[in-house]
Structure formats: C-alpha cells, structure tokens
C-alpha positions as CSV (number, residue, x, y, z in Angstrom):
1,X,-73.7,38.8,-38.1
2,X,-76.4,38.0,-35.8
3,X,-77.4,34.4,-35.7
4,X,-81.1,34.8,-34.0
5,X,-81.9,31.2,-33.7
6,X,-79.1,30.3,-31.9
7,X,-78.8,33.7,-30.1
8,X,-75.1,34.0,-31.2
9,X,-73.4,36.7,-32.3
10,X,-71.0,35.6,-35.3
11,X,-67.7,37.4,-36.4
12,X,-66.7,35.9,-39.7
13,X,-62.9,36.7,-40.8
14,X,-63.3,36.4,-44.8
15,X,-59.8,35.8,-46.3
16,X,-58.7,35.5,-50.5
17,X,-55.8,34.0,-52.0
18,X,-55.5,34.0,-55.8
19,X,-52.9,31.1,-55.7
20,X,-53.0,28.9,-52.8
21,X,-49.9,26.8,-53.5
22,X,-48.1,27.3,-50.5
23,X,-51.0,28.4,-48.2
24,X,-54.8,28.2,-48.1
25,X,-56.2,31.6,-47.2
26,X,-58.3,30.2,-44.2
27,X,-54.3,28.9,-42.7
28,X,-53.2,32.6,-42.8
29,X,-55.5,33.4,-39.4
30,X,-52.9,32.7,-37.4
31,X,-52.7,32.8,-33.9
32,X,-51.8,36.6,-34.0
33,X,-54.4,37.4,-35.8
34,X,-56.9,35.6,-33.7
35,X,-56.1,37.6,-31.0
36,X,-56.4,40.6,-33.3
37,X,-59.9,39.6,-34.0
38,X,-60.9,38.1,-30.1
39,X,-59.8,41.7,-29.2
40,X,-61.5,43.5,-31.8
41,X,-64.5,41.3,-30.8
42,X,-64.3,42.3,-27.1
43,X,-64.1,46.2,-27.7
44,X,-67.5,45.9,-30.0
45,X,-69.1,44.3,-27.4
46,X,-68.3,46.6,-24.6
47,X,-69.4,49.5,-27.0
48,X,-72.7,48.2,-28.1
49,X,-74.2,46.8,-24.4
50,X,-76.9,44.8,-26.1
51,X,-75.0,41.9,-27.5
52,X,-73.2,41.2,-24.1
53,X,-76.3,38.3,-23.2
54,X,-75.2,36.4,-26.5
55,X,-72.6,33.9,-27.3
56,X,-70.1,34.6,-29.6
57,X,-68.5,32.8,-32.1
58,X,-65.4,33.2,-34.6
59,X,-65.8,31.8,-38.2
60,X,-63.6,31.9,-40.7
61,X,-64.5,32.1,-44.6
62,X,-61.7,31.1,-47.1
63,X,-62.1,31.8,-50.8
64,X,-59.0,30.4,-53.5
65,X,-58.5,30.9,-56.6
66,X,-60.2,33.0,-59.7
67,X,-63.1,34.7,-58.8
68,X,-64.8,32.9,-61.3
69,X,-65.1,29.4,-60.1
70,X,-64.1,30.4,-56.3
71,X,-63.6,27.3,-53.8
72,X,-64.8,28.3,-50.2
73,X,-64.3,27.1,-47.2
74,X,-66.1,28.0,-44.3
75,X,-65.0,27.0,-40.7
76,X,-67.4,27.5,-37.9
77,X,-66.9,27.9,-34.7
78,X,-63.0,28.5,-36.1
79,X,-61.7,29.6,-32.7
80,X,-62.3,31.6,-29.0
C-alpha cells in the first residue's frame, strides 16, 4: 500500500484467529516473522527501483473471532 500523503510505503501483515483465548492474532508476528516480512520488504524494494526514495513502514492488522462481528486491531508503525 502506498500512502501518498505521507510518501510512505506501507506493508500491512493481516492475521485471523477464530478463538483468541490463548493468543490474539496480531501477538502471533513474532520476531521471526518480522524478519520474514523486513526481508520480504527489502527484496520488493530492490526489484521495483521506484519506491527506494520512500519510507517504509510495517503495520499489522489483527482480526478475532466470527467473521460476522469481527474485532480488529490495527497497529501502525508495528515494527522496522
């Protein structure tokens, strides 16, 4: 996602859990998979030159229980 107005480019991580009683979907990005994502970042940018100017940030969208009445969370600026 490119944010224009703040000249950022945005990777959001969306994660679901159904029952959250032990863990909240947005606590499963650990820091494992933050690196995942960080590298995953990096090789997009290299590939597609025009982004490399912008600022990037990391959000993370959590979405629990039914899909009916969904609670989300969304963390920006989750990590870098």
């Amino acid at each position: 996602m490119l944010d224009k107005k703040e000249k950022t480019l945005v990777f959001v991580e969306v994660r679901y859990r159904k029952d959250n009683e032990l863990i909240e979907s947005i606590e499963t990005v650990n820091k494992n998979k933050q690196n995942k994502i960080i590298r995953t970042a990096n090789f997009y940018i290299l590939k597609n030159k025009k982004y490399q100017s912008l600022a990037v940030r990391f959000d993370i969208i959590g979405i629990e229980s039914n899909l009916k009445k969904p609670k989300i969370k969304w963390i920006k600026n989750a990590f870098s």
